[in-house]
Backbone as a ProteinNet text record, in pm:
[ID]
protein_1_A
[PRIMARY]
XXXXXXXXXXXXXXXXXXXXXXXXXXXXXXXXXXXXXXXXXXXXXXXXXXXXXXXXXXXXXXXXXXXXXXXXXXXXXXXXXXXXXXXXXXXXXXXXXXXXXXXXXXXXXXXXXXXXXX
[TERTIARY]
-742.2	-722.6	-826.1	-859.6	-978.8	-920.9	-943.4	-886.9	-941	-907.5	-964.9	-881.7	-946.9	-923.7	-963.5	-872.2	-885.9	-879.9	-996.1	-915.8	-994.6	-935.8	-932.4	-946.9	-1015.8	-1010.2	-1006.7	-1002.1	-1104.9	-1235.1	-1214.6	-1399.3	-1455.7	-1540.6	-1608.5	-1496.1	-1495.5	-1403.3	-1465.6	-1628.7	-1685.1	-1639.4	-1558.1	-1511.9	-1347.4	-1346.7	-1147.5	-1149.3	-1248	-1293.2	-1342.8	-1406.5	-1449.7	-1355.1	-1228.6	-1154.1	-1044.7	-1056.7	-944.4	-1011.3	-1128.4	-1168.8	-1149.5	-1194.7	-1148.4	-1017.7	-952	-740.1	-738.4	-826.1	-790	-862.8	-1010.1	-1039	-986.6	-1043.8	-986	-1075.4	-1078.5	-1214.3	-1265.8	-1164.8	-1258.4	-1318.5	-1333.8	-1400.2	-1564.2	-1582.9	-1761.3	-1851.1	-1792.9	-1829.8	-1786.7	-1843.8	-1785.3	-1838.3	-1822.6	-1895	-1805.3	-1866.7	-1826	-1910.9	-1798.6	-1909.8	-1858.3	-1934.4	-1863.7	-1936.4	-1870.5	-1917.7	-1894.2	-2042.2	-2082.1	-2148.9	-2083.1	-2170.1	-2202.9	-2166.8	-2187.6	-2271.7	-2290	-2344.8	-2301.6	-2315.4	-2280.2	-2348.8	-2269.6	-2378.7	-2288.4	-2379	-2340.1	-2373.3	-2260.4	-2328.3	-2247.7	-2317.2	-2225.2	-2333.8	-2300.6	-2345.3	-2252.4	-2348.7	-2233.1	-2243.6	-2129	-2076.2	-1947.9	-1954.6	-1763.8	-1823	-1708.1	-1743.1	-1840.2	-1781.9	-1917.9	-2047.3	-2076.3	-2237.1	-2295	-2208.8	-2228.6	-2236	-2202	-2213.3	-2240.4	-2399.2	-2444.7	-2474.5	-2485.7	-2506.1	-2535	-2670.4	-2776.9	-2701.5	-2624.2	-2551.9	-2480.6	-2345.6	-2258.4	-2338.4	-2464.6	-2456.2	-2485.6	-2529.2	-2572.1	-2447	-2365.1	-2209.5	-2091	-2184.7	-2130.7	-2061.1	-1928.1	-1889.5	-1723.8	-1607.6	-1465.5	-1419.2	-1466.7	-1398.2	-1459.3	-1360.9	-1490.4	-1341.9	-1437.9	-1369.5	-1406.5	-1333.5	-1435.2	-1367.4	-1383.7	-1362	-1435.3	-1346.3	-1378.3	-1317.9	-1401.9	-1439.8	-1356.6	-1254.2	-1256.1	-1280.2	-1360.9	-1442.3	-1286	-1284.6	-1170.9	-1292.6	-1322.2	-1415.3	-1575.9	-1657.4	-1792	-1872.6	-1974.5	-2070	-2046.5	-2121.3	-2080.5	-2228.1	-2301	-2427.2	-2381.4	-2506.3	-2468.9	-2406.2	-2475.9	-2443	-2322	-2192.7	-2114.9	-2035.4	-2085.8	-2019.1	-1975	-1879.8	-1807.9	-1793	-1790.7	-1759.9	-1873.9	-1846	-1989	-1994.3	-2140.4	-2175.3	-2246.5	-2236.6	-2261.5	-2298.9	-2459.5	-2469.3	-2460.9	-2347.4	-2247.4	-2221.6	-2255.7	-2369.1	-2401.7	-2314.3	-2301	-2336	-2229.8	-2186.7	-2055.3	-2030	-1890.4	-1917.5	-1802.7	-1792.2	-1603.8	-1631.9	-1506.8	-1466.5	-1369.8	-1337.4	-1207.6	-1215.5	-1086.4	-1017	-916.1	-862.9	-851	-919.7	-873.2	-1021.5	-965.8	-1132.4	-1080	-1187.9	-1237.4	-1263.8	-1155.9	-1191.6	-1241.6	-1250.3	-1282.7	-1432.3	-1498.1	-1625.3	-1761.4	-1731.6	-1827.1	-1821.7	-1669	-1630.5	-1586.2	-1601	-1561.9	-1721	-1809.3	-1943.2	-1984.3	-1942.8	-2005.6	-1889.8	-1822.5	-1732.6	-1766.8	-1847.7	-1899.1	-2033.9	-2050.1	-2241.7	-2206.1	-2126.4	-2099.7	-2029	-1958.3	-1925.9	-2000.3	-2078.3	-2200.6	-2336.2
-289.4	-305.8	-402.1	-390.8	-492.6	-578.8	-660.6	-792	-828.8	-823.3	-882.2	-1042.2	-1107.4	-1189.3	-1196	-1202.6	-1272	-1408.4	-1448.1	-1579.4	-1612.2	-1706.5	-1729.5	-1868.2	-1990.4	-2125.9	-2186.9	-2363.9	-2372	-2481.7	-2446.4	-2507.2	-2398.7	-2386.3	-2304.8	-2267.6	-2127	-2073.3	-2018.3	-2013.6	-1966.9	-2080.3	-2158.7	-2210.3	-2203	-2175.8	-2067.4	-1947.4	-1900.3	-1744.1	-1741.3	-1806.3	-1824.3	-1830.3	-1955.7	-1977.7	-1864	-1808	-1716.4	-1586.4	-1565.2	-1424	-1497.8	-1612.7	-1670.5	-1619.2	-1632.5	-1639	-1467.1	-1438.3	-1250.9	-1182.4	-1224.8	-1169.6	-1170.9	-1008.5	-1053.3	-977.4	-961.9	-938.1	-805.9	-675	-578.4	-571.5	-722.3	-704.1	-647.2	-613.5	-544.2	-638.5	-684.4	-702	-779.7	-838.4	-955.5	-984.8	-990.8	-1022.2	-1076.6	-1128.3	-1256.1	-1195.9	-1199.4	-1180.4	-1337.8	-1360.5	-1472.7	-1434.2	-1524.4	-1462	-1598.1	-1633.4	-1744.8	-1704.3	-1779.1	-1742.9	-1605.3	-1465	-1352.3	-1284.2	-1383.1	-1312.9	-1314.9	-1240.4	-1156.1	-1240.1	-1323	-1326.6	-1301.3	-1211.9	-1149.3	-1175.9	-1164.3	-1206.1	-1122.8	-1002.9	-951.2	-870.6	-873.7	-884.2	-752.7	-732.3	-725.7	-833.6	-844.4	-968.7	-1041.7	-1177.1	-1222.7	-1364.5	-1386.4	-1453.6	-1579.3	-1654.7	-1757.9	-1716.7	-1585.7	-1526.2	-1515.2	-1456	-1371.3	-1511.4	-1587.7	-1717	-1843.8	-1847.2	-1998.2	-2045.6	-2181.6	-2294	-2247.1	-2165.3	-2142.2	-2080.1	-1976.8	-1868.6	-1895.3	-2008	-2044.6	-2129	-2208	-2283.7	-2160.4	-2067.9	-1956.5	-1903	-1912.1	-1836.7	-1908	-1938.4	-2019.3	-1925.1	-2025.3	-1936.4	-1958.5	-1962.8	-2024.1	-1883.5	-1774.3	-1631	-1537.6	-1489.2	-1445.3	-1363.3	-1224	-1127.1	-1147.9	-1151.1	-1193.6	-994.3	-1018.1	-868.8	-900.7	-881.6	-872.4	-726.5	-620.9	-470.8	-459.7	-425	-328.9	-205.5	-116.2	38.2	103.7	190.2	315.2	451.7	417.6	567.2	476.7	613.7	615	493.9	457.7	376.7	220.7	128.7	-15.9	-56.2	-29.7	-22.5	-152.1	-222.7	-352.1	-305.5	-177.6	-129	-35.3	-104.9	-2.2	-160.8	-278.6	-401.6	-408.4	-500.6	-468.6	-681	-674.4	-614.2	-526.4	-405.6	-322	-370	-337	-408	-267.5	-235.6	-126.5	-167.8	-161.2	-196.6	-114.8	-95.6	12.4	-41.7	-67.6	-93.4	-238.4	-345.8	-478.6	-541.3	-465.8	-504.1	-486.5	-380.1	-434.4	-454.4	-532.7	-456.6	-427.6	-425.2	-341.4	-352.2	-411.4	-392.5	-333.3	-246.2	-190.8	-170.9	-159.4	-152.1	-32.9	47.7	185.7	308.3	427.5	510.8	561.9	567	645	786	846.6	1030.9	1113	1008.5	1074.8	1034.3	952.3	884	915.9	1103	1145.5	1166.8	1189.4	1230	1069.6	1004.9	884.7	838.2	804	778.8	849.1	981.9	1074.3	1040.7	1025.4	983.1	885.6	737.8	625.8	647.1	727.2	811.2	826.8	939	1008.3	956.5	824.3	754.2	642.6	610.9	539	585
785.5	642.5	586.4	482.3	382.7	354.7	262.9	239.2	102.1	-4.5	-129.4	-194.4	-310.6	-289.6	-470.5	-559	-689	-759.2	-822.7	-878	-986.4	-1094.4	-1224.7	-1237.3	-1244.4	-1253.1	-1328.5	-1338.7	-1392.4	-1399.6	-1226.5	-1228	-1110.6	-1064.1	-947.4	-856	-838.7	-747.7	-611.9	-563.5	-491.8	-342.9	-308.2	-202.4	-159.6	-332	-298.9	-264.4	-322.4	-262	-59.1	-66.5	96.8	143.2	104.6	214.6	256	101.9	99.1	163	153.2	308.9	401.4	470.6	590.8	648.8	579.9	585.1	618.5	552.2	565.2	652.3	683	790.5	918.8	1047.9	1146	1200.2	1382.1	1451.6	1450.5	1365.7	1354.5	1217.5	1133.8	995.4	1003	971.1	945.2	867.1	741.5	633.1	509.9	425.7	346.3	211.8	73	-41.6	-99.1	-227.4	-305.9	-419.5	-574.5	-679.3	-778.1	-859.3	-944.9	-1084	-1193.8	-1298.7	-1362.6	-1418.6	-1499.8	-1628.2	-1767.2	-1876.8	-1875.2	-1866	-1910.7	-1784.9	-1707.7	-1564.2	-1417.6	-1385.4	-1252.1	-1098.9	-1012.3	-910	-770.4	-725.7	-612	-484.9	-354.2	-250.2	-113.4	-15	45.5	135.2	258.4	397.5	503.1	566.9	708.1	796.7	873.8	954	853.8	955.1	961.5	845.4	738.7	634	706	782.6	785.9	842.5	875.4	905.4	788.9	681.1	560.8	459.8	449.2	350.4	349.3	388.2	455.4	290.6	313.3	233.4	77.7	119	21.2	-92.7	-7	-130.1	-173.4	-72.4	-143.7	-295.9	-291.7	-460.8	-536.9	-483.3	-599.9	-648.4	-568	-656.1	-701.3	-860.8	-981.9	-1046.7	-1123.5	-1213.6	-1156.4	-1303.4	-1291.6	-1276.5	-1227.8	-1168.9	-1066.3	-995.6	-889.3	-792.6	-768	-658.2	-475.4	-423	-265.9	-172.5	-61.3	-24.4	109.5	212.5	374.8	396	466.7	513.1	648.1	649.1	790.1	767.5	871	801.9	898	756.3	811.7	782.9	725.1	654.8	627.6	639.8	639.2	675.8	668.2	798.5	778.6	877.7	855.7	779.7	725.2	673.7	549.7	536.1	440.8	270.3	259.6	155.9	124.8	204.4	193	181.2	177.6	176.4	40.2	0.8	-119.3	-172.2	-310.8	-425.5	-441.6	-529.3	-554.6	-697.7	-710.7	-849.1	-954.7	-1079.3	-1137	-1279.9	-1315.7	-1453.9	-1541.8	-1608.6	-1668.9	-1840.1	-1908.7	-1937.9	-1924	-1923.1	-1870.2	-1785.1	-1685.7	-1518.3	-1492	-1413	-1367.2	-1202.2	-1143.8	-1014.1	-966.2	-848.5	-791.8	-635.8	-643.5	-482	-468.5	-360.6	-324.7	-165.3	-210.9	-26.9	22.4	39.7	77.2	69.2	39.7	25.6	-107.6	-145.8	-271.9	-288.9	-262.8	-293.2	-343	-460.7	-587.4	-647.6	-527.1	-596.5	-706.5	-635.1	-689	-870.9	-880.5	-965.2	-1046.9	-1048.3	-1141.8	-1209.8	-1107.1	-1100.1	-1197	-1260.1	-1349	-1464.7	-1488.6	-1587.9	-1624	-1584.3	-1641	-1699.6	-1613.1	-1615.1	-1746.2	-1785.1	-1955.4	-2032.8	-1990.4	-2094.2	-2168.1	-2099.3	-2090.9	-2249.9
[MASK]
++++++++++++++++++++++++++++++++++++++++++++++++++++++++++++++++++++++++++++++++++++++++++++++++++++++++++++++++++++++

């Protein structure tokens, strides 16, 4: 199972977020990201490997911001490839991103519904 992780502050949440993949990962995790959102922007950070491979020093100061999604991967479906690491990020026309626990069936078909709403 994945592991996501929400939170709302109000000062920097990028070390409540860590601790809280810490707590959720376990040894068949793949994979690990962190998004935060400061002032109207997006900063993202997500790897394969186990949260402390995936979040040395550097990145943790880069991920500012009093909200932020985190997301540790166990693969049930399709490859362990870095880019299948999650939160996913989509500039729609903003930014959103998205993490979820489970597969996406329908991917092809949503992706084109933002495409044309867009």
């Amino acid at each position: 199972m994945c592991g996501i992780v929400g939170i709302v502050g109000k000062s920097n949440v990028n070390q409540a977020l860590y601790d809280g993949l810490t707590v959720l990962q376990h040894r068949g995790q793949d994979a690990a990201g962190i998004v935060t959102s400061h002032d109207g922007r997006l900063f993202l950070r997500k790897d394969n490997g186990l949260v402390r491979d995936v979040f040395q020093q550097r990145h943790m100061q880069r991920l500012v911001g009093h909200m932020g999604i985190g997301h540790v991967r166990y693969p049930t479906a399709g490859s362990s490839s870095s880019a299948e690491a999650q939160p996913f990020y989509v500039n729609s026309p903003y930014g959103i991103t998205l993490a979820h626990n489970g597969n996406l069936t329908n991917v092809e078909q949503l992706a084109k519904e933002i495409y044309e709403s867009d």
